[in-house]
C-alpha positions in Angstrom: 23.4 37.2 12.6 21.1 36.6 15.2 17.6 34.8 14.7 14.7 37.0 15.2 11.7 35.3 17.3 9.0 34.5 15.3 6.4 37.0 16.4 8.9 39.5 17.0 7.6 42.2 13.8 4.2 41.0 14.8 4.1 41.7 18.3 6.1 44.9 17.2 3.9 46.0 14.9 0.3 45.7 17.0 1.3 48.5 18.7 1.0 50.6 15.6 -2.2 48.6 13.9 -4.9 51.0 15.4 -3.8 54.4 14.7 -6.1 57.5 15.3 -7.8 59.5 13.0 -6.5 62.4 11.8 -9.1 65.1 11.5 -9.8 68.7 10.8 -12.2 71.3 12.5 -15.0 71.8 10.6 -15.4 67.8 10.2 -17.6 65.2 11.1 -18.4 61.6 11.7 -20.7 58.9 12.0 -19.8 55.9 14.4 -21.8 52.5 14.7 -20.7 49.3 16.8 -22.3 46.1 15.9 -22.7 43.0 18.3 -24.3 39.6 18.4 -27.3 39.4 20.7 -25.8 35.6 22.2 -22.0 34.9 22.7 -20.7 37.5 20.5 -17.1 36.1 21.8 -17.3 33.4 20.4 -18.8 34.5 16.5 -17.7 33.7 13.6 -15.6 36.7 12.3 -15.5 35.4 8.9 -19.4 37.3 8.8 -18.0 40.3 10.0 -15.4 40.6 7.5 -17.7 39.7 5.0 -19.7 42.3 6.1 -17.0 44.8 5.4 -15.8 43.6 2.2 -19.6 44.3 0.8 -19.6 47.8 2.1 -16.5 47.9 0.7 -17.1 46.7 -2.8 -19.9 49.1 -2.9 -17.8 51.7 -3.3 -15.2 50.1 -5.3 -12.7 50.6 -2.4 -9.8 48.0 -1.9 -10.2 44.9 1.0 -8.0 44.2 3.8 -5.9 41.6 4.2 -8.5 38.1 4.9 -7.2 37.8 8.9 -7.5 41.4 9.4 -9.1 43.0 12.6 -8.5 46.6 11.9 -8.7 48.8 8.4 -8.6 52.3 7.6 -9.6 53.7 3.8 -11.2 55.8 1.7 -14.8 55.3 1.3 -16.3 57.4 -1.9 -16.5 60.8 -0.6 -15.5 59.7 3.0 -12.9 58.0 4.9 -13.8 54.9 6.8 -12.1 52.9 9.9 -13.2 49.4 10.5 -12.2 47.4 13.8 -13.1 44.4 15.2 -13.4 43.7 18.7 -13.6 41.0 21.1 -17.4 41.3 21.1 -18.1 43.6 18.4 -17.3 45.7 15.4 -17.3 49.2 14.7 -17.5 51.1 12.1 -16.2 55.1 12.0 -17.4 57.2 8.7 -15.3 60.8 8.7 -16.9 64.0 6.6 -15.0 66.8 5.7 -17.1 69.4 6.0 -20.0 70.3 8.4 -23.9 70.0 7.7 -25.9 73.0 7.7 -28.3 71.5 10.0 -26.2 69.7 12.9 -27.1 66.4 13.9 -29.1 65.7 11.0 -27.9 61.8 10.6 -27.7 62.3 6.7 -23.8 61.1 7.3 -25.1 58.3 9.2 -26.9 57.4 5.4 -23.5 56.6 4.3 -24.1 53.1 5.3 -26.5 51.7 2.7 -30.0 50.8 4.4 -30.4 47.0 2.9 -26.4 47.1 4.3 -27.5 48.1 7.7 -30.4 45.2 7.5 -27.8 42.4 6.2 -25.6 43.1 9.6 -24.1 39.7 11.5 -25.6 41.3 14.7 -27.7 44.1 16.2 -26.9 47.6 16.6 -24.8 48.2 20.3 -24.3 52.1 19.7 -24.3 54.5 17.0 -23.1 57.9 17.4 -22.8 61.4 15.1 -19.9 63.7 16.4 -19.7 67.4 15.9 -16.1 68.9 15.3 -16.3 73.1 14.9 -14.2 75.7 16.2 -14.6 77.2 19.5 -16.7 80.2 19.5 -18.5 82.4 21.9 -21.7 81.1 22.1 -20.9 77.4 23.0 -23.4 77.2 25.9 -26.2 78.8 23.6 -25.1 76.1 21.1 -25.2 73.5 23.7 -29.2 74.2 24.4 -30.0 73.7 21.6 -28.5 70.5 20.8 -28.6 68.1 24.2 -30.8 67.8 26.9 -29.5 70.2 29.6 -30.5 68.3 32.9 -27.7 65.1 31.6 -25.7 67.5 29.7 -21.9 67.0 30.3 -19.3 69.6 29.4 -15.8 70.0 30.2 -12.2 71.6 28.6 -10.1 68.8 27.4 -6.8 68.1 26.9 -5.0 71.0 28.2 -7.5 73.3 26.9 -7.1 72.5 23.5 -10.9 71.8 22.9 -14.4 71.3 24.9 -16.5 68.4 24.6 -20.2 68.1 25.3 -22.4 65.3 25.3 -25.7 64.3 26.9 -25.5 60.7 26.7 -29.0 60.1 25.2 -30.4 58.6 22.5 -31.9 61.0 19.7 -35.6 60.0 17.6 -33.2 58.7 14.8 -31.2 56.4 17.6 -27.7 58.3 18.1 -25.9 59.7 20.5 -24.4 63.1 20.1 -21.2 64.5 20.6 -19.9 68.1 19.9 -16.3 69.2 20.0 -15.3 72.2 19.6 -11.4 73.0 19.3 -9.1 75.8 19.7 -6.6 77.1 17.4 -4.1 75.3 19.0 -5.5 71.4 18.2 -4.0 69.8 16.0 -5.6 67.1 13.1 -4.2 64.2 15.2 -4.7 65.7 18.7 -8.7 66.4 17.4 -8.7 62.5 15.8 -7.9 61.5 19.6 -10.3 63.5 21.3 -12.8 62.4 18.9 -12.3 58.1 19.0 -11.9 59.2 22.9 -15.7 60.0 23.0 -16.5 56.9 21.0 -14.7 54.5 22.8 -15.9 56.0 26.3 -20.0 55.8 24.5 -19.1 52.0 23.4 -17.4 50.5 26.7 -20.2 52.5 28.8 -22.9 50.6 26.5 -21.1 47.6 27.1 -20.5 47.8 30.4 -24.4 48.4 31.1 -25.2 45.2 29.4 -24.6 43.5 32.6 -27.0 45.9 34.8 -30.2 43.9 33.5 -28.8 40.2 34.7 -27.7 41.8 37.7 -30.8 43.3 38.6 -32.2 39.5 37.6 -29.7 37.2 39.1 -30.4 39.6 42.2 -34.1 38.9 42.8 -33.1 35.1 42.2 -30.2 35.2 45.0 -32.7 37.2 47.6 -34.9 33.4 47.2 -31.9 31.3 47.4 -30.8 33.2 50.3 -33.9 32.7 52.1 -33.4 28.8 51.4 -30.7 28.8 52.6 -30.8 29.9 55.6 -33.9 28.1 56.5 -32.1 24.6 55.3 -28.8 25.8 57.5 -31.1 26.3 60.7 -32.9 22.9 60.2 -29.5 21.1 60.2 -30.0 21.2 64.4 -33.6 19.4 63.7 -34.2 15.7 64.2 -37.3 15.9 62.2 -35.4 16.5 58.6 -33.9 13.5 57.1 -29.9 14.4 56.3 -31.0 12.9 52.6 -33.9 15.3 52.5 -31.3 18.4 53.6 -29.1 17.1 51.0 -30.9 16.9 48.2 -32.4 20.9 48.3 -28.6 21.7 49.4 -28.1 20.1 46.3 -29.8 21.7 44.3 -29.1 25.3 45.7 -25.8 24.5 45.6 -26.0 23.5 41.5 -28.1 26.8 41.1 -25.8 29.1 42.3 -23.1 26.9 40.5 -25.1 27.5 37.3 -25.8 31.1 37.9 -21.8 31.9 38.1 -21.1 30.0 35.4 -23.6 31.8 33.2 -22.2 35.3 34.2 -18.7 34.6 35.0 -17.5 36.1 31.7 -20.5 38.9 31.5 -19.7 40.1 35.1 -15.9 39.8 34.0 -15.9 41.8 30.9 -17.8 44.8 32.7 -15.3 45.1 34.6 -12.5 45.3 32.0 -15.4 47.9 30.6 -15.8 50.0 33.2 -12.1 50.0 33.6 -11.5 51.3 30.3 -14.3 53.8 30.1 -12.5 55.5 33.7 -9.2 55.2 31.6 -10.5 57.1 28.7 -12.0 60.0 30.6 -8.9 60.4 32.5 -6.3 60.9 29.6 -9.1 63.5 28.2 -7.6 65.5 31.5 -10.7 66.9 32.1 -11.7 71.0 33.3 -14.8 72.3 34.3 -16.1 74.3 31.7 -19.1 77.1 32.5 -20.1 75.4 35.6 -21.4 71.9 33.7 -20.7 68.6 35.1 -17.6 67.0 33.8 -17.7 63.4 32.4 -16.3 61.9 35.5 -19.0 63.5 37.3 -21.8 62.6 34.8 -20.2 58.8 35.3 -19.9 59.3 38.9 -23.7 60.1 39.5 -25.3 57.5 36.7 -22.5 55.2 35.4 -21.3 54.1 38.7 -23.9 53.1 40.5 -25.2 50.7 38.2 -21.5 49.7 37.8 -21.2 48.7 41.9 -24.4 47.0 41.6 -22.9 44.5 39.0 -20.0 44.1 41.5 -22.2 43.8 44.1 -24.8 40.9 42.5 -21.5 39.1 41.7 -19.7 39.2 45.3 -22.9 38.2 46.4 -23.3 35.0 44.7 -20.0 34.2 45.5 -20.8 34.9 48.7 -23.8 32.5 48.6 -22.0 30.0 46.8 -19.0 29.8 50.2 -22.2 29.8 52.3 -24.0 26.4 50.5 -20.1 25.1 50.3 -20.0 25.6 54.5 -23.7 24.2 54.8 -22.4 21.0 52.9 -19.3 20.9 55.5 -21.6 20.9 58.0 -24.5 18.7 56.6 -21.0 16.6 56.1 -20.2 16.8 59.6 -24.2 15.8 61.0 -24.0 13.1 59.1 -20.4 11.4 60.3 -22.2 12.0 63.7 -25.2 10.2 62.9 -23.2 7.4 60.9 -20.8 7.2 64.3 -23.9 6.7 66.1 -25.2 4.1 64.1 -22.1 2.3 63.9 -21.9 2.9 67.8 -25.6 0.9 67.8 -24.2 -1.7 65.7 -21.5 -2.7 67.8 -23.8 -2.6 71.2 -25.9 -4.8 69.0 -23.3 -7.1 68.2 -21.7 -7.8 71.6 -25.3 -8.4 72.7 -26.3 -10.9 70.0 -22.6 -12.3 70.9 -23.4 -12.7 74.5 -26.4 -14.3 73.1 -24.5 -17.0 71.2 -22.5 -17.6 74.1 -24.9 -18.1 76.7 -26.7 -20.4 73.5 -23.5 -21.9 72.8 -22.9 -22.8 76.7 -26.9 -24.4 76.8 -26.1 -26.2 74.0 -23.2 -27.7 74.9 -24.9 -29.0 78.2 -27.4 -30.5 75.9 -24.6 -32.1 74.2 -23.1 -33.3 77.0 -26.0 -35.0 78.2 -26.9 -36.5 74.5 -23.0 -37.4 74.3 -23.4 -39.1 77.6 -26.3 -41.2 76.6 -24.7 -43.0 73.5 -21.4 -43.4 75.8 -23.5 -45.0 78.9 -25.3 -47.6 76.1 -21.6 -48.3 74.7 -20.1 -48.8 78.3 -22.9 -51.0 79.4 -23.0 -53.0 76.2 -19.2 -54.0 77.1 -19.7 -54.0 80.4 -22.4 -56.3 80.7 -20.6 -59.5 79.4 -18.3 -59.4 82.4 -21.0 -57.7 84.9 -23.2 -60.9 85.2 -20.7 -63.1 86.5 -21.0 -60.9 89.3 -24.6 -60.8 89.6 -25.4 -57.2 88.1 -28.3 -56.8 85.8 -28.2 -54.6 82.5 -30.0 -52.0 84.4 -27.9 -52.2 87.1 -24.5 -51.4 85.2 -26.1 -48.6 83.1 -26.9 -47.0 86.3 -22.9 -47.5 88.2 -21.5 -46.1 84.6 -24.1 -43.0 84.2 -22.2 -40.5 86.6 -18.7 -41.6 85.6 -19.1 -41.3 82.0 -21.4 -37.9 81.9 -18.0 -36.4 83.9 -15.8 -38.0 81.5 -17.6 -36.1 78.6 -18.0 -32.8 80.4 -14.4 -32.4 80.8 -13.5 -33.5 77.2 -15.9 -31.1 76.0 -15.2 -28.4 78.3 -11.4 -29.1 77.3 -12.1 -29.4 73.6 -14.1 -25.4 74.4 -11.3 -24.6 76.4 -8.4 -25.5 72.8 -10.3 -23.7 70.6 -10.9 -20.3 72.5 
């Protein structure tokens, strides 16, 4: 038989480990997404599980397996689905049943309060969703419940339900959601719709997390912008030092260096946020419903914007950060010329202090011609005197005869001797 790979049933199976919901009309549910305030990535899960198995034991109910990222049970009186995320976990509380007074948060109460304070992180979203049937007086309904100026409302799904939201924040801090559904929707096609409108609250609240350093990092990069500029137009100036230039393009440079480094994987995971909040609008295959502005429209006018701004922060310090790269190619280049130049001064002052040894070098060796001379004119007359007064001459007399044959002698052994050795 043949071998399976290892992660073959595992790989297999994590296509089946979320499922959805299955709910019925007449339900509803309480959502809350938890998240570290500093490098949520990197947590330690082990607190987040442990943070399950509590709310778990408080209700008696069985624990997931210890390496689990994703559980789905009964909770008391209520059903609970717990999943953890790369940055967060969320927790989904389903009622059977609807509350007399909608929106009322008493489901939300489910999760015991000293529960809620022991949380491994702060509060990212919480939502209460609304499942009725479809009746008559939706838009009445609707008044009541959201604020009509950022109320969005659209048929969903091939008409098998209508959504409505207003994207705020309520005096108990939810979001709201109604859905109401036709007779054709079915428990599993409602469970969709309904983890539909959570993930699209939780990825838009993530994805806006990065609006506040962009709007930071962009008042930062206007200054660094300014620098830089300035420091590329002062690489034509004599005055500036190229060690002076360096150093601030050095220190722009490690700024902007710094500033990408921080918000590489912030910048990066709004993206993949964004991404998936467009996705999960678009399978809801949305219809205009009494006039109201869709979802896509509602994220066209005040998701989007804030979304190309993020974009637009991070192309920009990218863009800076190419810019302070081409400065240093160019500081990089002045300074080659400048070194050339110098090196071009050091040579014209070599071959002068050369021609200055030479023309040293030929004086001296006159001198020494002259001083050689004089010890060879005493030697010549001390031998030549023995034989020079038998003819008469005096000492003086033979120094003087051997003075102009001797000083030529040495010149040219000398100037031979020069002549070798270049």
């Amino acid at each position: 038989m043949l071998r399976d790979h290892p992660e073959r049933y595992e790989t297999a199976l994590e296509l089946h480990a979320r499922p959805f919901p299955a709910l019925r009309t007449g339900s509803e549910a309480a959502f809350l997404a938890v998240k570290r305030a500093h490098d949520a990535a990197n947590r330690d899960r082990a607190a987040d599980r442990a943070h399950l198995f509590a709310l778990l034991d408080r209700f008696g109910a069985d624990h997931p397996k210890p390496d689990a990222t994703h559980f789905f049970g009964t909770l008391g009186r209520y059903r609970l689905k717990w999943e953890s995320h790369t940055e967060f976990v969320t927790y989904t509380i389903f009622s059977d049943g609807l509350t007399e007074r909608p929106f009322d948060g008493s489901l939300f109460e489910a999760f015991p309060r000293d529960w809620l304070d022991d949380a491994p992180g702060l509060r990212l979203t919480s939502i209460l969703l609304r499942v009725e049937p479809e009746i008559t007086d939706i838009p009445a309904r609707l008044q009541d419940w959201f604020e009509g100026e950022s109320l969005a409302v659209s048929r969903v799904v091939d008409g098998a339900a209508v959504i409505a939201g207003d994207f705020r924040i309520d005096a108990r801090g939810h979001a709201r959601f109604a859905v109401f559904t036709g007779e054709e929707a079915g428990e599993r096609r409602i469970g969709r719709i309904v983890q539909r409108l959570c993930e699209i609250e939780t990825y838009k609240t993530m994805s806006m997390l990065a609006l506040p350093r962009a709007r930071e990092l962009g008042a930062r990069l206007t200054e660094i912008d300014g620098e830089l500029s300035a420091l590329v137009g002062e690489l034509r100036s004599a005055e500036r030092t190229s060690d002076a230039t360096l150093e601030q393009l050095l220190a722009i440079g490690s700024d902007l260096e710094t500033m990408l480094a921080r918000s590489a994987f912030r910048f990066g995971a709004t993206g993949a946020y964004s991404a998936l909040v467009e996705q999960r609008i678009g399978v809801l295959r949305e219809e205009r419903f009494g006039g109201r502005q869709t979802f896509a429209e509602f994220m066209m006018r005040r998701f989007d914007p804030a979304m190309r701004t993020c974009r637009s922060v991070e192309r920009r310090m990218e863009a800076l950060a190419e810019r302070a790269r081409r400065a240093g190619d160019l500081l990089s280049t002045r300074v080659s010329v400048e070194r050339e130049q110098q090196n071009g001064r050091l040579l014209r002052s070599m071959d002068e202090r050369a021609a200055m040894q030479l023309r040293l070098q030929k004086t001296v060796e006159g001198l020494s011609v002259v001083a050689i001379g004089y010890y060879a004119v005493n030697l010549v007359t001390y031998l030549a005197y023995p034989f020079g007064t038998r003819f008469g001459f005096t000492k003086e007399m033979i120094s003087a005869l051997a003075v102009l044959p001797v000083l030529l002698v040495v010149w040219f052994v000398v100037h031979r001797i020069r002549a070798m050795a270049e």
